[in-house]
N, C-alpha and C positions, 0 to 999 in steps of 0.2 A: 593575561587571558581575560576578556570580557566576562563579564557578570554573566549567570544564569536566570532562568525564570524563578531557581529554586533561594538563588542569592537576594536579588531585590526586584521591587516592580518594573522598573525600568530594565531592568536584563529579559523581561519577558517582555518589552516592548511597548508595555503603555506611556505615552506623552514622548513618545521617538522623537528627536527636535531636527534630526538630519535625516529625509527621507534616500532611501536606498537609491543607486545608479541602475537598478533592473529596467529602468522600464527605458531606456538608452537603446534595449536589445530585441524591444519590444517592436512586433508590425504596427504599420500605421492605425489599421483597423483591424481590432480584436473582439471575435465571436465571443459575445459573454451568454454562458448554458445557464439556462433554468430547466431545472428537472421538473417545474410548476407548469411548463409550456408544455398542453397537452400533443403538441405537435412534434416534441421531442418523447414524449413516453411513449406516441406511435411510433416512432421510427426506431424505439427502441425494444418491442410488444418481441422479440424471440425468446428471450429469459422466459418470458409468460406463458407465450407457446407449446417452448420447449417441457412446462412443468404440465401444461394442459393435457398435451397429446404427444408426448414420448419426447427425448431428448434423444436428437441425432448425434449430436456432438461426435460419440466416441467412434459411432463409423463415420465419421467426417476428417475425424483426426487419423485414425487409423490409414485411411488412404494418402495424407498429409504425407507422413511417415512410409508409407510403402512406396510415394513418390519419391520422396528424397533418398530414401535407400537405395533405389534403381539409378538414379543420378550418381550412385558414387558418396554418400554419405556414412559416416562409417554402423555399422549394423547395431553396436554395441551403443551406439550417439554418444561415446565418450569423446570430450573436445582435452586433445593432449597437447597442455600450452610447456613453456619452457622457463615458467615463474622461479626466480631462488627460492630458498627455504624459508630466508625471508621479505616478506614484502605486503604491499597494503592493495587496501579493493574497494570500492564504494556501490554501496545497496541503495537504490531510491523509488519508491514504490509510486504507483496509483498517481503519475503525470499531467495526461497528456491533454488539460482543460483549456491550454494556450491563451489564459488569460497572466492578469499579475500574479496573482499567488504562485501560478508557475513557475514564472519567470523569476519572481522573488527568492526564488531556490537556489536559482545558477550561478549569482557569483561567488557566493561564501561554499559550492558545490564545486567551483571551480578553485576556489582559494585551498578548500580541504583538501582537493582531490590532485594538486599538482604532483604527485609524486606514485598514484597508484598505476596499478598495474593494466586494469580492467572495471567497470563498474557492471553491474547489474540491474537492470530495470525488473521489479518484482509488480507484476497485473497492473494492468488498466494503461498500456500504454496513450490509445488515444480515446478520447471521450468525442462525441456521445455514442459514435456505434462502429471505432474502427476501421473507417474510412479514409484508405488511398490518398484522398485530395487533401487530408487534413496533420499528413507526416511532416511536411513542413513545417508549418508552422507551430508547429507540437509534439516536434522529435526533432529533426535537423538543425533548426533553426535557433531552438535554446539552449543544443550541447555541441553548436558547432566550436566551440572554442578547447573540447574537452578531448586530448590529442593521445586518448588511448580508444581499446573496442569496447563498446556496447551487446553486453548479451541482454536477454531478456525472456519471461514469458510473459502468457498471457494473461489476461485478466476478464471476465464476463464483458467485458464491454467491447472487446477486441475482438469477440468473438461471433458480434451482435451482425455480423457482414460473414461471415462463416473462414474467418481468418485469414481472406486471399491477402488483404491489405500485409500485415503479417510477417504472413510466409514470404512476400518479395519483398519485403524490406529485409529480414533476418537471415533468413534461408536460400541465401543464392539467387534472389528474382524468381524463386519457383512459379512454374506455368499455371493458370486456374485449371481446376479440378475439372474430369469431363462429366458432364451431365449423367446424373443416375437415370435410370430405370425409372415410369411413371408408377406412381405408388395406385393400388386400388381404388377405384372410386369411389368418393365419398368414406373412405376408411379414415381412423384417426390419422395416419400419414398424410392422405388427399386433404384433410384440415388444413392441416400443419403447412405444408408445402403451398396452400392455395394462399396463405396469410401470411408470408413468411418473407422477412425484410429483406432483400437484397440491392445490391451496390448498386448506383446510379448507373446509367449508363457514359462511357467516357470515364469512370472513375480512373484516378490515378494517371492522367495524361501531361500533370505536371512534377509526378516522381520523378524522372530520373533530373530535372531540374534542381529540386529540391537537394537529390542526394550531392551534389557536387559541395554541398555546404559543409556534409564531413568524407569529404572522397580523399584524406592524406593517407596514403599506407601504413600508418599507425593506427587509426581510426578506424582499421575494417575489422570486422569479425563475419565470421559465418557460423552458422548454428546446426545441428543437422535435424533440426525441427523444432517443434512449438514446447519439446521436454527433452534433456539433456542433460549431463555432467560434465566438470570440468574439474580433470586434473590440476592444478598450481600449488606448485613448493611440497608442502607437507600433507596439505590437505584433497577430499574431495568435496565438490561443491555438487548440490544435483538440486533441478531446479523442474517441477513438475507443474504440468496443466490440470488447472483443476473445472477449466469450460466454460459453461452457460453456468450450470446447478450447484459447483463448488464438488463434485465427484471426481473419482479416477475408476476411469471404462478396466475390463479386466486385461487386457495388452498393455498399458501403464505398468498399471497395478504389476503384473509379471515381470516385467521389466525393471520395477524401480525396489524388490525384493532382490533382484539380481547384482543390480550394479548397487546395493548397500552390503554386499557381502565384503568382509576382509578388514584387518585391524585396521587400516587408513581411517585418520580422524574426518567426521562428514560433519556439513552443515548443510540443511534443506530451507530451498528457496519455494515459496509455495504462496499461490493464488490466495489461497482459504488457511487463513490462521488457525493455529491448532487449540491456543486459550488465547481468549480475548472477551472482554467486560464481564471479567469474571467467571468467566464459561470455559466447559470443556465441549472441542468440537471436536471429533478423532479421526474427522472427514474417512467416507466409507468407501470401500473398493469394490468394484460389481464382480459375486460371484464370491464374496468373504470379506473377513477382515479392514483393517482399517491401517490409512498412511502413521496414526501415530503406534500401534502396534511396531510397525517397521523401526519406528525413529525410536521405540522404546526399548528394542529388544538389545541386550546388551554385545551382542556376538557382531553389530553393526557397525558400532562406535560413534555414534551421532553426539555431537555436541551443543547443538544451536539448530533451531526450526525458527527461520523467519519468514512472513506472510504480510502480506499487502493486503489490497481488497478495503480495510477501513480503514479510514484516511485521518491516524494517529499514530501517537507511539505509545505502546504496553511492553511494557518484562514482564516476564512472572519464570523463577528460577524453582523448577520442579526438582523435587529428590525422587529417583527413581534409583532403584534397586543400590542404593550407598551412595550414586552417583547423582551431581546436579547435568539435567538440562535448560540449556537457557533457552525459554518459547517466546519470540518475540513478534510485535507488532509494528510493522514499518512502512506505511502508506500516507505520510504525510509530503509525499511531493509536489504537490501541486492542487489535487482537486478539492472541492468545500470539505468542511472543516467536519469531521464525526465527534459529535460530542463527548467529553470527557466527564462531565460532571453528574453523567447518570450510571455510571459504573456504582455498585453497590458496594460498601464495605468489600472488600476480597480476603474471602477466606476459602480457598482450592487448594489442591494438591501438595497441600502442607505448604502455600504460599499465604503469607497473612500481609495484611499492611507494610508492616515493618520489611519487607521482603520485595513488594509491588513498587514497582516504576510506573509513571504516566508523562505523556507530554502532549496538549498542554495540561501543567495543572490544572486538580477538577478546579478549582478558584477563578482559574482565569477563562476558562471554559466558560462555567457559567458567567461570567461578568460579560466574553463575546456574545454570549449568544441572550444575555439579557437584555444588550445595546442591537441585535439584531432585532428581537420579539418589538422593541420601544419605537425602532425607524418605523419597522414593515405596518404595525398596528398604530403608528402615530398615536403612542402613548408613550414616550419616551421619558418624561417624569415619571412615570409610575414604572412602570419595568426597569429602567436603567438601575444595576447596579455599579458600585467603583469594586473595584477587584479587592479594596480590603473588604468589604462587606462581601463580597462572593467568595472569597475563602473564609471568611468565620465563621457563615452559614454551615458551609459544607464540611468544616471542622464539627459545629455542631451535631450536624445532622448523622454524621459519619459515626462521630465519639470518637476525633483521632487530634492531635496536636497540630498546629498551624505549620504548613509546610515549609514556605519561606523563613530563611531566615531571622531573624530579627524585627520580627512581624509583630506588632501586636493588634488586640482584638477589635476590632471596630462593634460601634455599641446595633445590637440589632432590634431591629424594628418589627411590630407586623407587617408594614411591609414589605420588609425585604425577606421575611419567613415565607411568604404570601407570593412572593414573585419565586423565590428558590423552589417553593413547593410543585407551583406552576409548570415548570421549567424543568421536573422531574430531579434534582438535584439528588445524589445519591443517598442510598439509604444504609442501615443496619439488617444485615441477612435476615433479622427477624419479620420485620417491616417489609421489608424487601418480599418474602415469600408471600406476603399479602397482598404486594400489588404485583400483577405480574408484567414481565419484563415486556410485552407490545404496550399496556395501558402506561407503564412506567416512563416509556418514550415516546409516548405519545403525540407531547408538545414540541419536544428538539424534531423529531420528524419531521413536522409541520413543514416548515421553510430551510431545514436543515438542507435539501436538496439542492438548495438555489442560494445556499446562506454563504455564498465567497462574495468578501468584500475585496476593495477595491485601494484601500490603503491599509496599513498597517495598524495594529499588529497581526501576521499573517498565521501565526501557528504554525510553520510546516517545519519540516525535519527529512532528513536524511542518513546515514548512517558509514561510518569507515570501518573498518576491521583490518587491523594488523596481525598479521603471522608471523609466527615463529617456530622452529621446532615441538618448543613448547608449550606456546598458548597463541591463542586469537584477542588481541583487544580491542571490545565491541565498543565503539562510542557512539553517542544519538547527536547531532550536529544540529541547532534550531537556527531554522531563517522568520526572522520576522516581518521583512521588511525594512530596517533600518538602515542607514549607512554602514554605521560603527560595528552591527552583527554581522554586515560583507564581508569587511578585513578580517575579520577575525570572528570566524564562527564561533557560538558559544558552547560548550558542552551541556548539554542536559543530561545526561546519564552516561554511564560509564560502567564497562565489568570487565574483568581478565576471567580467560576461560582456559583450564588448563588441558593440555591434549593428550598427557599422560599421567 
């Protein structure tokens, strides 16, 4: 088994000597997004809209669903596959940027994943706004080799087109929705609706082209919309849209307290992570309650809540009423890189350090993104840190033990205090409640947006889960980019979860 990020530096990918076979599978020419390109925030301005002047989403979705219900979809959207009791499945969040980082996912995605059953794509299929013409080369095209079905939901960015793209890739080639009703004039609807991005025209004239690249009958799946369950072996799996704003409309919501009844062991696949950088989110359901309510309540039987959306990997193993929940973060499949290095000391829901998984380490985080700040501001003698200096800072700063292995402390400097400080490196809860959490990421923000590089080491990850009667074993799989990490993905984390 290859080394980890957690083993030595070279397992987490610095000074890689044999660059990966990804980019073999790569199109000739590849659209590289900046989130800095104000011409991509317009095209992406409905997230904003939607917060301004009411979010349609949920009657948007709602009709999604009452289409495919009339088509023949089953009512309940439970998808009843015919999996053994036991058998494996792969989670890979937050895609579809169709650059390298991408693509630096698929082979060690395709090495791990030769023997599962099904994967799951968790949010943000395609970037930047969910568009038809962009499945190709950003779904098809980098799991055309991966010779099971593709479920998925969606992700805010999927949804930035109002999901047609979507629904006719997943959902049967669902028809576009008929045009509503003109909203009042000049009302905040009449806003909304006059500002309100939608698909090219001609969009999607080279799908059914594209789809031929996974058209095997092994390869198919059908969904019965943008939120659903699925039966296999032992387990149920239920996979919910959480939209534009990260909510669940109250016909979800109704729905996904229904199909969590009954002792069958659940694991929730969701848009909107439940803890992440430390945080409790409980994501809220209109009209009541909240999605972790449901995942909490023990008459459910949920064992696992994973969430896409930021583009890492977090655990954090909640004890809830005698029993652990494992709440996970899984969105490092492809798009830039969400910083790890400004997660603060973790001490939540009786999760402490000793307890918390990240990937990448805050070390090596900070060290990408202090070789980011050094290019983009051509100051790269003064920002750049080496990753022993970026994990000893954040050891410091943190008050926790150096995570690698066999690490020891590199000597620190002002300024490498001066650059970690800069750079938001994480703090102590104390500290931490003094600066608050916008000013605290301030800097990663900055260029975080646009911060996907272009060679390795990539940060991304992906995730297997093995069933059993008696347990699921969750692993965290990291692509870096390198050859040697192809063959044989690395493990970064690791948990047995038991089902009874």
């Amino acid at each position: 088994m290859s080394d980890s990020s957690r083993d030595t530096a070279e397992g987490a990918g610095w000074g890689a000597t044999e660059l990966g076979t990804y980019k073999r599978l790569m199109p000739t020419e590849v659209e590289k997004i900046s989130w800095l390109d104000p011409r991509m925030l317009w095209a992406a301005r409905n997230g904003v809209l939607a917060s301004w002047f009411g979010d349609p989403t949920g009657r948007t979705r709602s009709r999604w669903v009452a289409q495919r219900t009339a088509a023949g979809a089953p009512a309940d959207k439970v998808i009843r596959r015919d999996d053994p009791d036991r058998f494996s499945f792969l989670v890979i969040g937050d895609t579809g940027e169709g650059d390298d980082p991408q693509y630096a996912v698929v082979p060690g995605f395709l090495t791990a994943g030769q023997d599962t059953r099904f994967a799951v794509l968790a949010s943000d299929v395609i970037y930047p706004v969910g568009s038809a013409d962009d499945y190709g080369t950003k779904f098809f095209r980098p799991y055309q080799d991966y010779q099971a079905p593709i479920y998925a939901i969606p992700g805010n960015h999927d949804w930035y087109e109002d999901l047609g793209a979507f629904m006719r890739v997943f959902c049967d080639d669902a028809p576009p929705l008929a045009p509503e009703p003109a909203p009042r004039l000049l009302s905040r609807a009449w806003l909304r609706q006059l500002l309100w991005h939608r698909p090219r025209k001609g969009d999607g004239q080279q799908l059914d082209t594209a789809r031929q690249l996974r058209s095997a009958a092994a390869q198919q799946a059908v969904q019965p919309g943008p939120y659903w369950a699925i039966d296999a072996g032992p387990v149920r799996i239920i996979g919910i849209d959480t939209g534009l704003l990260g909510t669940l409309d109250a016909e979800q919501g109704a729905w996904l307290r229904e199909v969590s009844q009954g002792p069958r062991p659940k694991i929730l696949i969701t848009g909107s992570p439940l803890y992440v950088d430390g945080e409790h989110h409980p994501c809220a359901i209109e009209g009541g309650g909240t999605v972790d309510d449901i995942v909490r309540d023990p008459a459910h039987h949920y064992v696992a809540a994973i969430g896409g959306d930021i583009h890492n990997y977090q655990r954090y193993p909640v004890q809830v009423d005698g029993r652990t929940i494992q709440y996970v973060v899984s969105g490092g499949g492809g798009a830039f890189m969400h910083a790890t290095h400004t997660i603060p000391r973790v001490d939540i829901g009786h999760v402490t350090e000793k307890e918390f998984r990240c990937y990448p380490l805050r070390g090596d985080s900070l060290a990408f993104y202090s070789r980011l700040y050094g290019r983009r501001l051509r100051l790269r003698r003064f920002f750049t840190l080496t990753e022993a200096e970026a994990s000893a800072v954040v050891a410091e700063r943190l008050g926790i033990p150096l995570t690698r292995a066999q690490q020891r402390t590199a000597r620190l400097t002002w300024r490498v205090r001066l650059v970690a400080g800069l750079l938001g490196a994480g703090r102590r809860p104390d500290r931490a409640a003094r600066l608050r959490l916008p000013v605290r990421k301030i800097y990663t923000s900055l260029f975080s947006p646009s911060s996907a590089t272009y060679s390795p080491p990539f940060f991304k990850q992906f995730l297997r889960l093995d069933v059993t009667p008696e347990t699921v074993r969750l692993r965290c799989h990291a692509a870096t980019g390198s050859h040697a990490q192809e063959v044989d993905p690395p493990v970064e984390d690791e948990v047995t979860i038991p089902l009874k």
